[in-house]
KOLTITOR-673292 format. One record per residue (C-alpha): residue in three letters; x, z negated, y. Coordinates in steps of 0.05 Angstrom, whole numbers, plus 32768, in hexadecimal, padded with zeros to 4 digits. Layout:
REM KOLTITOR-673292
{residuo:ALA&east:X&up:Z&north:Y} $
...
END
This chain:
REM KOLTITOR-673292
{residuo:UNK&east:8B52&up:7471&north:86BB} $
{residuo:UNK&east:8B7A&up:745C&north:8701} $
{residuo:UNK&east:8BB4&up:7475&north:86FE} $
{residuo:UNK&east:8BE8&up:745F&north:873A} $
{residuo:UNK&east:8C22&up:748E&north:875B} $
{residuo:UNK&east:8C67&up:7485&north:8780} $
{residuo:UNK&east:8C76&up:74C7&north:87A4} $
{residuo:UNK&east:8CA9&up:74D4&north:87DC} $
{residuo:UNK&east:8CA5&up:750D&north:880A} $
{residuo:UNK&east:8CBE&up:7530&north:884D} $
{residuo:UNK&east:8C86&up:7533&north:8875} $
{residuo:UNK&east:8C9C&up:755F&north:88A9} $
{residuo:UNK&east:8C7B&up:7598&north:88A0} $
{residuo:UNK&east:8C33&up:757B&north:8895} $
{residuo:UNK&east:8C01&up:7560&north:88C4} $
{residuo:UNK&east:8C04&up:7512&north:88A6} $
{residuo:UNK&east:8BF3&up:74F8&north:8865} $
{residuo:UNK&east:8B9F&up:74FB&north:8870} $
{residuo:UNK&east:8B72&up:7532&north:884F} $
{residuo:UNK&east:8B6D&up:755F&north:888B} $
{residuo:UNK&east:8B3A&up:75A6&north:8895} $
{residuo:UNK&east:8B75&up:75D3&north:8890} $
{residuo:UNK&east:8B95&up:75B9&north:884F} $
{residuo:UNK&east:8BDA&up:75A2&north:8877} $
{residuo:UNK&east:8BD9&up:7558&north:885F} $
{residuo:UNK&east:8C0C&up:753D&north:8833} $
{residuo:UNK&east:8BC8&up:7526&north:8808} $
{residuo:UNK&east:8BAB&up:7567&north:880B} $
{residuo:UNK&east:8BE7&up:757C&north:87E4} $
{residuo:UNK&east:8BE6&up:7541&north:87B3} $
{residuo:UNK&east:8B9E&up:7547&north:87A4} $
{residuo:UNK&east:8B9E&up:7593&north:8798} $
{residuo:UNK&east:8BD4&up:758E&north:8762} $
{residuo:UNK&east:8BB8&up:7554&north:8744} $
{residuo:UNK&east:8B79&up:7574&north:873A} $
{residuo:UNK&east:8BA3&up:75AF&north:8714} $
{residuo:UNK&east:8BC0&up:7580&north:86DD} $
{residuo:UNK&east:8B7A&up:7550&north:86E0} $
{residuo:UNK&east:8B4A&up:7593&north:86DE} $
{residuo:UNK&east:8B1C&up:7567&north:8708} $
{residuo:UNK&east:8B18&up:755B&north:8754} $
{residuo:UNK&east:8B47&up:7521&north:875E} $
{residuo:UNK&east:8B4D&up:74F8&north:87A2} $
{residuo:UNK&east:8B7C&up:74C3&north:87B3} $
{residuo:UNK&east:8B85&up:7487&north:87CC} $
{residuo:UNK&east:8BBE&up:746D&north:87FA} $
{residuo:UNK&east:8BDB&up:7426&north:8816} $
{residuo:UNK&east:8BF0&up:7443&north:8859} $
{residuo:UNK&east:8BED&up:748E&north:8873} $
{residuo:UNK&east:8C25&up:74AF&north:88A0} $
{residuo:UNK&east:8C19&up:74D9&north:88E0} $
{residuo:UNK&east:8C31&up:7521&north:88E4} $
{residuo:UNK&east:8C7E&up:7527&north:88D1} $
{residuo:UNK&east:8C88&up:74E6&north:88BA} $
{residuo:UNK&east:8CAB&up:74E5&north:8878} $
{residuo:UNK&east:8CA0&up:74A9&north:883F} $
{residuo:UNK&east:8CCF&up:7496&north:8808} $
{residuo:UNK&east:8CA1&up:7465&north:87E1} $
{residuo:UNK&east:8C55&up:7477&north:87EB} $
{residuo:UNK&east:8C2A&up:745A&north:87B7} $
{residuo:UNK&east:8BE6&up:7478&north:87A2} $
{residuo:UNK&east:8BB0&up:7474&north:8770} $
{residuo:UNK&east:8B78&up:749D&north:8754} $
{residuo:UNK&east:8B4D&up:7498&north:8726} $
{residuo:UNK&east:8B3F&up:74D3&north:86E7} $
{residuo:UNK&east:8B20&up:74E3&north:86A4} $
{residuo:UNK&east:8B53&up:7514&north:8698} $
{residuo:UNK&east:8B7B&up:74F3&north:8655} $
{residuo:UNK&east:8BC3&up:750A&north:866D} $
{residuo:UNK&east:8C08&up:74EE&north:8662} $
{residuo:UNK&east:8C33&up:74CB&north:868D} $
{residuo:UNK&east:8C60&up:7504&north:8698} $
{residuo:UNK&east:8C30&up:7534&north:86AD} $
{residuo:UNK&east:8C17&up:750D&north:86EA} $
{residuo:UNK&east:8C5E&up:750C&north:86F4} $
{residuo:UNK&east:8C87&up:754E&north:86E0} $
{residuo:UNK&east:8C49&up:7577&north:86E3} $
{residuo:UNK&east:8C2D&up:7564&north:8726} $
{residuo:UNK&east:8C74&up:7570&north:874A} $
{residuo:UNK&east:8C77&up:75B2&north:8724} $
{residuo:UNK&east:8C3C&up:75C2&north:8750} $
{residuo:UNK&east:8C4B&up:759A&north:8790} $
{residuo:UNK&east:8C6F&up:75C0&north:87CB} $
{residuo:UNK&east:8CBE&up:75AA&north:87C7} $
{residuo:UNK&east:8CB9&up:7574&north:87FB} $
{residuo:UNK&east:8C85&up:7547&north:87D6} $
{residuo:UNK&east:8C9F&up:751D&north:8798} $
{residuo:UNK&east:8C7F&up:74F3&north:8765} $
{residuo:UNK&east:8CB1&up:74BE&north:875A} $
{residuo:UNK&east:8C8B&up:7495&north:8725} $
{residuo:UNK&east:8C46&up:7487&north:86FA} $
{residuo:UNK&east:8C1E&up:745D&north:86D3} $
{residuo:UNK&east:8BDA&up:7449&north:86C8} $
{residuo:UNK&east:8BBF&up:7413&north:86E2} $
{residuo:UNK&east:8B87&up:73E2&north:86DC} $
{residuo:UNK&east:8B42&up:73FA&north:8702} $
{residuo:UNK&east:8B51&up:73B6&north:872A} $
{residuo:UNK&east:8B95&up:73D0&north:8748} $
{residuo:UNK&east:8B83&up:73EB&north:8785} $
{residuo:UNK&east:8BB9&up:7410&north:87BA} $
{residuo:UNK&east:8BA6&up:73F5&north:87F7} $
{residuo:UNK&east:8B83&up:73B8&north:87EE} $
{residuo:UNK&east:8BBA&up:73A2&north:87BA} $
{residuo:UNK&east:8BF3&up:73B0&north:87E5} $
{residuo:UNK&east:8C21&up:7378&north:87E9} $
{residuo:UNK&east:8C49&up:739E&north:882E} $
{residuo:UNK&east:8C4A&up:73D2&north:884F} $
END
């Protein structure tokens, strides 16, 4: 199942959005509590990413799972394990055709 993600966060503290050696990536973050609630290896999949510091207030995402969960706890259990300055706004699944970047209308 694809299921797609609106989260908001203050990105000073981290070194950008991308997966980086040293864990300090917004999406190191994301994927690591994901991965928690999933209890698989989950990686995402972004429109745009941000450089270090730059904060986002509408960044959509997708990934895909096996993990039968509900709605709320991609939402209210992921931010109980995300760091204060990361948010998930908003979920739903998705068709495997919906695709964050390539389906991006702006960005």
């Amino acid at each position: 199942m694809r299921i797609v993600l609106i989260l908001e966060y203050d990105g000073s503290r981290y070194c950008g959005w991308q997966s980086q050696p040293a864990g300090c990536s917004i999406q190191d973050a994301l994927e690591t509590a994901l991965s928690q609630i999933a209890k698989e290896a989950i990686r995402v999949i972004t429109a745009g990413r941000t450089d270090a510091g730059v904060h986002a207030l509408y960044q959509v995402v997708h990934f895909d799972t096996l993990a039968q969960r509900p709605i709320s706890a991609w939402i209210r259990g992921v931010n109980a394990l995300l760091p204060g300055d990361i948010a998930i706004l908003w979920a739903t699944e998705v068709s495997d055709e919906f695709h964050s970047r390539y389906s991006a209308i702006e960005r």
